[in-house]
C-alpha positions as CSV (number, residue, x, y, z in Angstrom):
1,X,-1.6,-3.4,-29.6
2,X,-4.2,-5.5,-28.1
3,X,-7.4,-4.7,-27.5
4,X,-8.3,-4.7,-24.1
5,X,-11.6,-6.6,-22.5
6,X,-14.1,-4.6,-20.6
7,X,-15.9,-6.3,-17.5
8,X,-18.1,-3.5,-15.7
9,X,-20.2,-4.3,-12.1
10,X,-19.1,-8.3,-11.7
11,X,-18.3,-10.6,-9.0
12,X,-16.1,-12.8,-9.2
13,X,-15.3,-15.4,-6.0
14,X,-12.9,-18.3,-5.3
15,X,-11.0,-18.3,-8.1
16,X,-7.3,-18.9,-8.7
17,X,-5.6,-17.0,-11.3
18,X,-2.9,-18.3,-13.0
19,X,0.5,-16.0,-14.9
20,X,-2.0,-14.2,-18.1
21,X,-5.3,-14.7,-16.9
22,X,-5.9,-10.9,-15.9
23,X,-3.9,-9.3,-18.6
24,X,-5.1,-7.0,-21.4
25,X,-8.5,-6.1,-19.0
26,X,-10.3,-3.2,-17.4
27,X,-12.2,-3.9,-14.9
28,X,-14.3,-1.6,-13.3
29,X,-16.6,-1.8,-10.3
30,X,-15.9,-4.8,-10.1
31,X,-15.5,-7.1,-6.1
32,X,-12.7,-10.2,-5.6
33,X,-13.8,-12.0,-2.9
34,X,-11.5,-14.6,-1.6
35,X,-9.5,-14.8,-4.9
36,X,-5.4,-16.0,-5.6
37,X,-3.9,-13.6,-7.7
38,X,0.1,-14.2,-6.3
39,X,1.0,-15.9,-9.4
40,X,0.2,-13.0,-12.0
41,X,2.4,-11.0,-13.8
42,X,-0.3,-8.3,-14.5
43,X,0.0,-6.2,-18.6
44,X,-2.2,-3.8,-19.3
45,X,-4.5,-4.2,-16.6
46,X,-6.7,-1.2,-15.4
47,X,-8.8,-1.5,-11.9
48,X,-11.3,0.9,-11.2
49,X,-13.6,1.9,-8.4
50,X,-13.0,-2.0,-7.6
51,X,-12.5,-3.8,-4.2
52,X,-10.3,-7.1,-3.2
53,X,-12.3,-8.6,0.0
54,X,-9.7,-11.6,1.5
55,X,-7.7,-11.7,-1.3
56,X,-4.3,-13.2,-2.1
57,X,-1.7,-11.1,-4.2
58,X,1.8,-12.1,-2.2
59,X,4.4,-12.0,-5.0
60,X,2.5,-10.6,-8.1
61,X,4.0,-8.6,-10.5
62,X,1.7,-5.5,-10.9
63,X,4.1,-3.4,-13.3
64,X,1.6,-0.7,-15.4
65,X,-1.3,-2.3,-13.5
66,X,-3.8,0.8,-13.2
67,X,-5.3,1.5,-9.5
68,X,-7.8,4.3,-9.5
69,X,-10.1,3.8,-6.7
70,X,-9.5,0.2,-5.3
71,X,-10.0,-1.1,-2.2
72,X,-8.0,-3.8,-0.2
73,X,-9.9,-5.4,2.8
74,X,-8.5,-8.3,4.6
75,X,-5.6,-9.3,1.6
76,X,-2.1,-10.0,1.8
77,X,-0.3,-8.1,-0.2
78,X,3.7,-9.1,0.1
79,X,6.3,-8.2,-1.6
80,X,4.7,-6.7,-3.8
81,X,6.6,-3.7,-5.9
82,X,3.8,-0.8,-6.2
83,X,6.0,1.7,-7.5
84,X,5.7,0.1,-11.1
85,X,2.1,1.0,-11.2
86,X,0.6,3.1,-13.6
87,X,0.8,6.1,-11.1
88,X,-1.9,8.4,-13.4
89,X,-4.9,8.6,-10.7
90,X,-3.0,5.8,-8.3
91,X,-5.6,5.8,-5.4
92,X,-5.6,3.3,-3.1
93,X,-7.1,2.3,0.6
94,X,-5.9,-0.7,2.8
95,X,-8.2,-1.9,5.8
96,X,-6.8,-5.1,7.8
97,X,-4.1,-5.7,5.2
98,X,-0.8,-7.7,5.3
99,X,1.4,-5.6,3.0
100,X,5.0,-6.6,4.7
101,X,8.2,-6.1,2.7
102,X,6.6,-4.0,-0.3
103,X,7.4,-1.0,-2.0
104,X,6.0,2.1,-2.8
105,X,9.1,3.6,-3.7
106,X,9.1,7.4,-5.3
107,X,5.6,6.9,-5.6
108,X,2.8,10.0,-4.7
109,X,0.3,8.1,-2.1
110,X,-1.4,11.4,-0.6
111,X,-4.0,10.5,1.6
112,X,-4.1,6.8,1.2
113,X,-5.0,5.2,4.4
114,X,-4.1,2.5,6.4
115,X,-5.9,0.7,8.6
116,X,-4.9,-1.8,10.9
117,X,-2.1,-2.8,8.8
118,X,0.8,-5.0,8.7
119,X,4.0,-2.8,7.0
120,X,6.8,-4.7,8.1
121,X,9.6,-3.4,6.4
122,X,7.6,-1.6,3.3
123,X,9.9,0.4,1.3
124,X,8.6,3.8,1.7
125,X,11.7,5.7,0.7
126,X,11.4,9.1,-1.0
127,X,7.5,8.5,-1.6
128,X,5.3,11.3,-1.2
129,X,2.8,10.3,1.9
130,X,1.4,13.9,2.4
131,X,-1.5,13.4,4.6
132,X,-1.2,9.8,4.8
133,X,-3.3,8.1,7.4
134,X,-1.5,5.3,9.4
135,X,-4.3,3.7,11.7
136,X,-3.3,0.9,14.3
137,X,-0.7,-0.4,12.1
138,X,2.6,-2.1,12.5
139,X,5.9,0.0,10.5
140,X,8.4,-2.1,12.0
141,X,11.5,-1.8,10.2
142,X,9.4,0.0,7.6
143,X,11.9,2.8,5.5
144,X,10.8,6.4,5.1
145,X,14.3,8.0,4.4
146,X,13.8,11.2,1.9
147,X,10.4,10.6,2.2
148,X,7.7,13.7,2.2
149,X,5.2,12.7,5.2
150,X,3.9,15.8,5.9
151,X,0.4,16.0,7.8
152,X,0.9,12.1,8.1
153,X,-1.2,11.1,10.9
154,X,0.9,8.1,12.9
155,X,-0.5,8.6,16.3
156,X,-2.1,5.2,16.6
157,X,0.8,3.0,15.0
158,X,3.9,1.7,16.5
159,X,7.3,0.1,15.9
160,X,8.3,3.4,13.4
161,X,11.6,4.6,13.3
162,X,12.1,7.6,11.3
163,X,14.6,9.9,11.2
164,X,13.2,13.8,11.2
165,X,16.6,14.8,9.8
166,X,15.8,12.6,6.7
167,X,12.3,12.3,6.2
168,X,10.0,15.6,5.8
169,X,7.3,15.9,9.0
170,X,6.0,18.7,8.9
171,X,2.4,18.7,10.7
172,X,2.5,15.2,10.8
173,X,1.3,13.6,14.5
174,X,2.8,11.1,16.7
175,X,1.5,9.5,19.9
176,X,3.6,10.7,22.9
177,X,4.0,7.0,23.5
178,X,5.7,6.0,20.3
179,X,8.0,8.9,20.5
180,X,11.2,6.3,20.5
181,X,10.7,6.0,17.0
182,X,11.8,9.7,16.5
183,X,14.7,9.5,18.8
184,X,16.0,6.0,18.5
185,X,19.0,7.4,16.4
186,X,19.5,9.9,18.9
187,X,20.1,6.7,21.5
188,X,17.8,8.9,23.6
189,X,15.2,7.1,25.9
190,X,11.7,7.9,26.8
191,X,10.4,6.2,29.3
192,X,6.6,6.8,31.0
């Protein structure tokens, strides 16, 4: 097995990253500002305490990548299959991301947050989002079926439909105004 390279507190900016460029690496403390990293297909590959600042990432294949501590600011992040990470330690934060149509299927996100967010039609089914913060962000079409959102906190998102009778709510809070995405199998209407 290869050996893999250690890079510890570096910047690196503007670069495009081609198919094996990041593989066999660990990189740790480590800021990506305004980098292209949609054409990877990540091996072996270990971020930690790391941030992605305007990032690109649309299409990469992250399977074992390593996320323990790592920040997303300003990236877009699509179709992008998350539930192949290495999920020892997975934590993750999003703040002004673009993450439609990607998956975090099965996986155990408890208290990740999500900030002003684009999730349009992320693949949240049977993932545990205990505690989950969802702040000002867009779930259209997003699927939570046999998911576990307990204490999830969606009061200032929108365009949610999840059904109580398949996904677990327990504690978790909801805007009065965005109640329709509770009741929209029901064909019940709330209106102001």
């Amino acid at each position: 097995m290869r050996k893999a390279e250690y890079l510890l507190d570096q910047t690196f900016s503007d670069l495009s990253y081609d198919i094996e460029d990041l593989n066999f690496k660990e990189f740790e403390r480590c800021v990506f500002d305004r980098c292209d990293l949609g054409r990877c297909v990540f091996l072996a590959v270990t971020f930690i305490d790391c941030v992605f600042n305007d990032c690109v990432f649309s299409g990469a294949k992250i399977n074992y990548v390593a996320l323990r501590t790592v920040t997303f600011n300003d990236c877009r992040i699509e179709d992008v299959n998350f539930a192949m990470c290495d999920k020892l330690i997975f934590d993750i934060a999003f703040n002004r991301c673009r993450l439609d149509f990607s998956k975090f299927y099965t996986l155990k996100i408890k208290g990740t947050v999500f900030t002003d967010c684009s999730l349009i039609a992320v693949d949240f089914m049977a993932a545990d989002l205990t505690g989950v913060v969802f702040d000002r962000c867009d779930l259209y079409r997003a699927e939570f079926a046999k998911a576990i959102a307990n204490k999830a906190d969606f009061r200032t998102s929108h365009n949610y439909g999840i059904d109580p009778e398949k996904t677990k709510l327990r504690k978790a809070r909801f805007s009065i105004l965005q109640l329709k995405g509770l009741l929209a199998k029901h064909q019940i209407s709330v209106v102001d």
